[in-house]
SEVEXKE-746030 format. One line per 10 residues: number of its first residue (from 1); for each residue x, y, z of C-alpha. Coordinates in steps of 0.1 Angstrom, whole numbers, plus 5000, padded with zeros to 4 digits. Layout:
// residues N
NUM	X,Y,Z; ...
***
This chain:
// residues 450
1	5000,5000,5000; 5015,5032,4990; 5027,5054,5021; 5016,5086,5004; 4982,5079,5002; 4976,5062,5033; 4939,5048,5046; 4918,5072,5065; 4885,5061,5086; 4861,5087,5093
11	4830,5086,5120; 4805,5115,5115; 4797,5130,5144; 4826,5116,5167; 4806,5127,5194; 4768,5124,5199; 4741,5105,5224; 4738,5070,5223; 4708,5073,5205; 4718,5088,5178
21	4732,5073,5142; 4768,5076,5128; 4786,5069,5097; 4817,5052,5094; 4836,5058,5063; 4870,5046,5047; 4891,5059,5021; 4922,5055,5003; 4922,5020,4996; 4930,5002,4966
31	4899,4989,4948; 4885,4958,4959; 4907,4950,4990; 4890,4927,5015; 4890,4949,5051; 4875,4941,5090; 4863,4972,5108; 4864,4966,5143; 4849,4983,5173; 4863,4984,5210
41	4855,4994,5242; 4873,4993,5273; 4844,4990,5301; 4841,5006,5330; 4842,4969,5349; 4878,4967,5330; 4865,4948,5302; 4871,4947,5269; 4841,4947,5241; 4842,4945,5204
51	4825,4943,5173; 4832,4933,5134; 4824,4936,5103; 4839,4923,5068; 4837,4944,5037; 4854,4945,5002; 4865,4984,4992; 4848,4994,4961; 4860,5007,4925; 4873,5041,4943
61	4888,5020,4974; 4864,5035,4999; 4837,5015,5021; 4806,5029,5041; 4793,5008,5065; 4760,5026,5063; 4759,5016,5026; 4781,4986,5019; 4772,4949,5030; 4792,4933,5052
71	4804,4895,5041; 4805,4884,5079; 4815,4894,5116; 4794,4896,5145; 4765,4913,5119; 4762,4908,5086; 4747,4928,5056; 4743,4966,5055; 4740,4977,5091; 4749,5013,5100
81	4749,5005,5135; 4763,4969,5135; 4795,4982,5151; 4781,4993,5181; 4751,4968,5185; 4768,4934,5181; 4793,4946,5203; 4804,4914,5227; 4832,4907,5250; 4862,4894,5238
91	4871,4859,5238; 4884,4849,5272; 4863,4875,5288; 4850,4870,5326; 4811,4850,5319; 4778,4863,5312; 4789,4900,5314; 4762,4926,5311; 4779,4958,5297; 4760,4989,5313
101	4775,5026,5321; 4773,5041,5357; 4791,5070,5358; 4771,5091,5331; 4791,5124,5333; 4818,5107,5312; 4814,5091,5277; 4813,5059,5263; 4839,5056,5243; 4851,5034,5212
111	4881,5028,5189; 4870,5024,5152; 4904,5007,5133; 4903,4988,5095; 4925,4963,5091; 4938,4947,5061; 4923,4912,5053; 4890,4896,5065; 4899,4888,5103; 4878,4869,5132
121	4902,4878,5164; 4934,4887,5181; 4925,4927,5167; 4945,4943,5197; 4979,4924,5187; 4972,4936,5150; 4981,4971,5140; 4952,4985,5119; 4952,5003,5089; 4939,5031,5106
131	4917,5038,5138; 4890,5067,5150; 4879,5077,5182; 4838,5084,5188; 4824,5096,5221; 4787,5087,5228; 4768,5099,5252; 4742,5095,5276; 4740,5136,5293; 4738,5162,5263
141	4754,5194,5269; 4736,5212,5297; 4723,5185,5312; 4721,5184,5350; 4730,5158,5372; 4718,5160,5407; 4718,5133,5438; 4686,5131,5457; 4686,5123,5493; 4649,5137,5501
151	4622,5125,5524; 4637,5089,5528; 4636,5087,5491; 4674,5077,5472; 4679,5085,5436; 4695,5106,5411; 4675,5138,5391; 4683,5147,5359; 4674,5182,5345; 4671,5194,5317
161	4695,5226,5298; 4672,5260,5304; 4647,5270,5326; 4617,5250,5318; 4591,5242,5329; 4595,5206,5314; 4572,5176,5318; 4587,5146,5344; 4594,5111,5348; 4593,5088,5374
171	4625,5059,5363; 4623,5023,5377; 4647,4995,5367; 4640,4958,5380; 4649,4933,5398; 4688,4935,5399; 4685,4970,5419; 4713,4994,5430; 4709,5028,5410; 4712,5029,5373
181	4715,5064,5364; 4715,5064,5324; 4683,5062,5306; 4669,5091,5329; 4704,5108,5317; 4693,5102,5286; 4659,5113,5287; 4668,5146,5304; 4688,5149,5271; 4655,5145,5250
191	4640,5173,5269; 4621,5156,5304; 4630,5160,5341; 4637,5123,5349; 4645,5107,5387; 4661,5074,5384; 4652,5058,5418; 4669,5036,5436; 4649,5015,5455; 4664,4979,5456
201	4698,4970,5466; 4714,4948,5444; 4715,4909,5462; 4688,4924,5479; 4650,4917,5465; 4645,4885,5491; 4647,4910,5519; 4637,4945,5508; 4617,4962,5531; 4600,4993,5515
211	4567,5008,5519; 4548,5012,5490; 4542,5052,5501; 4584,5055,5489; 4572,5056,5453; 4544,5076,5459; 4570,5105,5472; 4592,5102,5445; 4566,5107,5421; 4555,5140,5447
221	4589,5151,5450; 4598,5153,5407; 4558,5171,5406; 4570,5198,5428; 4599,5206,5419; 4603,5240,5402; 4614,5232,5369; 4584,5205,5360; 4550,5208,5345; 4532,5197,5377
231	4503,5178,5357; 4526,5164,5333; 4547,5136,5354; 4549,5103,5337; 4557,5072,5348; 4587,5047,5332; 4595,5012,5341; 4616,4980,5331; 4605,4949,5345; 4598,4948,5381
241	4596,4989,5377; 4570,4982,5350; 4555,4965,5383; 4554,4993,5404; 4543,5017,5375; 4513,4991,5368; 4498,4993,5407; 4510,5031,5407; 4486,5036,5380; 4460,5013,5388
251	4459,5023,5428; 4476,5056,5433; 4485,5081,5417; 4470,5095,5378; 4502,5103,5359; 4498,5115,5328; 4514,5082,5313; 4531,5051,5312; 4559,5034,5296; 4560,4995,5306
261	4590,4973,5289; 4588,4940,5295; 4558,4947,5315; 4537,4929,5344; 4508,4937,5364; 4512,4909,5394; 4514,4925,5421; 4517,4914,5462; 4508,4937,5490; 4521,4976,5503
271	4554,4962,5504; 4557,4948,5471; 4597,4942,5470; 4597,4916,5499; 4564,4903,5487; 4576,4896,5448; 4611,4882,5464; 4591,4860,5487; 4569,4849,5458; 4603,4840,5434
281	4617,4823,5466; 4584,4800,5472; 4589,4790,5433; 4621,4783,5430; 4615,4741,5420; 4596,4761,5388; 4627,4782,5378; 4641,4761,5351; 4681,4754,5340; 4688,4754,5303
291	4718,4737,5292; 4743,4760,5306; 4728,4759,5340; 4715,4789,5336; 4684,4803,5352; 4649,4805,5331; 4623,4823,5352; 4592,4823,5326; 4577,4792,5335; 4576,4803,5371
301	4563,4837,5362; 4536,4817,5340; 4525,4794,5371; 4519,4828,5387; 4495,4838,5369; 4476,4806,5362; 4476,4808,5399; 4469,4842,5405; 4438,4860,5414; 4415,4889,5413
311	4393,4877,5438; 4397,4893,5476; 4396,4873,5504; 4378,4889,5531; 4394,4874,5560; 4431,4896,5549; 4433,4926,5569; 4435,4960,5552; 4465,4978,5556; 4464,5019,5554
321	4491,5040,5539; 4473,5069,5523; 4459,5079,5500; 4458,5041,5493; 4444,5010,5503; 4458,4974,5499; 4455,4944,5510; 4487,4934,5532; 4483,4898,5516; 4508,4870,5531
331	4542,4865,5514; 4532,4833,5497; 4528,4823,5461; 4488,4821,5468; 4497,4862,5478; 4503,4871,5441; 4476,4887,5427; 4467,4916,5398; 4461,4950,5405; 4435,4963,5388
341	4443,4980,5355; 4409,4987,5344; 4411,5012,5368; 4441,5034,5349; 4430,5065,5341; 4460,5077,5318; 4475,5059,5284; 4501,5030,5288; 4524,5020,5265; 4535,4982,5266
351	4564,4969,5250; 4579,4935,5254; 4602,4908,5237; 4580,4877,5221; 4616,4860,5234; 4613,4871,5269; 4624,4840,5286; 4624,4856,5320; 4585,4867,5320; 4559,4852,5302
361	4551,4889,5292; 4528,4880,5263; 4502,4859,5285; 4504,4889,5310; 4498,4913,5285; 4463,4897,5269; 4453,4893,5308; 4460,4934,5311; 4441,4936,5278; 4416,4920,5284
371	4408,4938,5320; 4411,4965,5304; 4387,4958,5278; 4359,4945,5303; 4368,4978,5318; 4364,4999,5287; 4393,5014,5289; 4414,4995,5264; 4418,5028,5244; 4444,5037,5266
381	4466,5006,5264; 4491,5004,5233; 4508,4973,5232; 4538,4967,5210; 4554,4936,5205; 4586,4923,5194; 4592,4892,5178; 4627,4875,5187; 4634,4905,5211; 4641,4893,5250
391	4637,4910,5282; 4663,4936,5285; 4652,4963,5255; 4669,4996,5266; 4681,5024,5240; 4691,5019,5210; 4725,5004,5196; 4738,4992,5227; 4746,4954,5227; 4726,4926,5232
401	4726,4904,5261; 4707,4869,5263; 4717,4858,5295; 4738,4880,5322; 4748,4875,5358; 4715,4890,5381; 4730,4883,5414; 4765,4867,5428; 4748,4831,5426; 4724,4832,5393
411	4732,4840,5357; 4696,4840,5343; 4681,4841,5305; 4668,4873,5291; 4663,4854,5260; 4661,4874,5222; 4688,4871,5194; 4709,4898,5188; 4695,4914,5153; 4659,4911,5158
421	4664,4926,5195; 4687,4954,5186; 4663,4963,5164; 4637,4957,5184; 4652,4982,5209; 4659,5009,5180; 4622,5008,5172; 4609,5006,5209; 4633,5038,5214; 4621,5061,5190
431	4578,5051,5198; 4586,5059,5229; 4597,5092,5224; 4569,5101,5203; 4546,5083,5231; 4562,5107,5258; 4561,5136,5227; 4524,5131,5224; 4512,5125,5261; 4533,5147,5279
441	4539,5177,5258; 4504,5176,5234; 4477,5196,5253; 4455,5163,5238; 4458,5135,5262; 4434,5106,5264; 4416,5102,5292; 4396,5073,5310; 4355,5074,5295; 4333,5073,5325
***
């Protein structure tokens, strides 16, 4: 290759949010030379992630990977994205990793190199062709980050750049706890005051002890506060957050909306962590093992609602918190019931994974539409489903994972495969934010018909 017209990779814009597209370009090489473009990222945990694609230059020795097919890799054909979402760990790698970014005020950041010849592994002992740098983001510009230690209630609020007033959002992650910071980072970013709450240590949803009123003061404390649209607070949950959202909804609160991914309307009693963690506990001879011993939950979470029901037994003894009133139902698997979602008064919007092999999301989702239809208020439910997509759909083009570790002694199945769930999570993405667009910005928001 001639040293005076040397390869040069290009990645427009080098610096952007995580939701946003880039394009990867190369030049300068003779026509027709097969080429890898690889992806890396050293992660926070100290591991090391990558991606790759194969790709023949064309006639004027350039290649796009927005517009060229790639011959092989961890994605094939023409994916403008498929170095970021195929990204996996490295060969050798620690198992079932899940790669996630906690400290938000710094980017992600990834090494883009071509190198000559179609090539499967051992990139970092190889010296590439040439190599790029991208930044992406989860905090825009402006964005601010601020820890929230208020009226018993842990989390961190991000705001918005200017003044305001914007609309809110209430953020809830699942099972695994501790406090994951960057969807609401990233939603502050597309214009909404978002709290992500911590209310679960992680190792901890077997012996959580919260009162279901903790929710009901996060959502007061994001209403009040100065720069939010008081009567435009939503609510946004994955998995058991899509939980809380669901009896939020149904027994609390009216926000003007819900997101639910990977959603679930089982509920327990007032204090619904130790109640759920009791209720996996009970059922743990239903958790299956696939052939990697790893943990399937779905059939368990089917049982549950076979066995579930709507039906109140009058000898349980109310418990008060106001302004609500549960039943404080005994930590058994009998204890699981539904809260009552013909009773939300605000829209919802469902998404799940046909793949889920952690909830049976699809059987819990015609039982919600179907309340909600004896109800009559199935106008407010939109339910999108994705075929091939598992549990864990987050923002767009970040990697797939179909199983990861969820606590020090259980690596459990997510389920999905990697293309149809990455895109999957690029679609979910962007209804979303035309679902938060519409309900929480539009002055025309559906309400429950009397």
């Amino acid at each position: 290759m001639s040293q005076s017209c040397l390869p040069i990779i290009s990645a427009h814009p080098s610096r952007a949010l995580v939701d946003e597209k880039i394009k990867v370009c190369v030049e300068n090489l003779p026509p027709g030379l097969p080429v890898t473009l690889h992806s890396l990222h050293h992660s926070e945990d100290k591991d090391y992630w990558e991606a790759f694609g194969h790709y023949i230059s064309d006639h004027r020795g350039a290649v796009s990977v927005a517009d060229d097919l790639s011959f092989g890799g961890t994605y094939k054909g023409k994916e403008e994205m498929g170095l970021l979402w195929s990204m996996r760990p490295v060969p050798g790698s620690r198992e079932a990793l899940r790669l996630r970014k906690m400290n938000v005020c710094s980017p992600f950041l990834v090494n883009i190199s071509v190198h000559s010849g179609h090539v499967t592994e051992g990139f970092m002992e190889r010296t590439p062709l040439a190599a790029t740098l991208i930044e992406r983001w989860y905090m825009a510009p402006g964005v601010k980050r601020i820890n929230v230690q208020q009226r018993g209630v842990r989390g961190t609020l991000f705001l918005p750049p200017g003044p305001g007033p914007y609309p809110g959002l209430l953020d809830m992650w699942g099972g695994g706890g501790g406090l994951i910071e960057y969807r609401s980072a990233l939603l502050a970013s597309r214009g909404y005051v978002s709290l992500a709450l911590e209310y679960i240590k992680p190792d901890e949803l077997q012996s959580a002890e919260l009162a279901f009123s903790y929710f009901e003061t996060a959502f007061n404390i994001i209403k009040e506060h100065p720069r939010v649209i008081s009567d435009r607070v939503g609510l946004f949950g994955l998995s058991l957050g899509s939980i809380v959202s669901f009896l939020l909804a149904a027994e609390s609160i009216v926000p003007s909306c819900c997101v639910c991914v990977s959603g679930s309307h089982m509920s327990t009693h007032l204090n619904i962590l130790k109640g759920f963690g009791n209720i996996i506990s009970v059922q743990q001879d239903l958790i299956r093992l696939d052939e990697n011993n790893h943990q399937v939950w779905r059939d368990m979470s089917l049982e549950i609602l076979r066995n579930s029901t709507n039906t109140i037994d009058v000898s349980l003894t109310f418990v008060v918190a106001a302004p609500i009133k549960l039943l404080e139902m005994e930590p058994t698997f009998k204890g699981a019931f539904f809260c009552k979602v013909g009773k939300i008064e605000c829209p919802v919007l469902l998404v799940n994974g046909c793949d889920d092999q952690n909830w049976a999301v699809e059987e819990y989702a015609k039982d919600i539409l179907q309340q909600m239809k004896n109800a009559g208020n199935e106008h407010l439910l939109t339910l999108v489903q994705y075929p091939e997509a598992g549990h864990l759909i987050e923002p767009p083009y970040t990697p797939h994972f179909r199983f990861s570790r969820f606590s020090k002694d259980a690596i459990v199945v997510w389920g999905g495969a990697t293309k149809p769930h990455s895109d999957a999570q690029e679609d979910s993405w962007r209804k979303i934010l035309a679902f938060l667009q519409q309900h929480l910005y539009s002055n025309q928001t559906p309400r429950a018909r009397m």
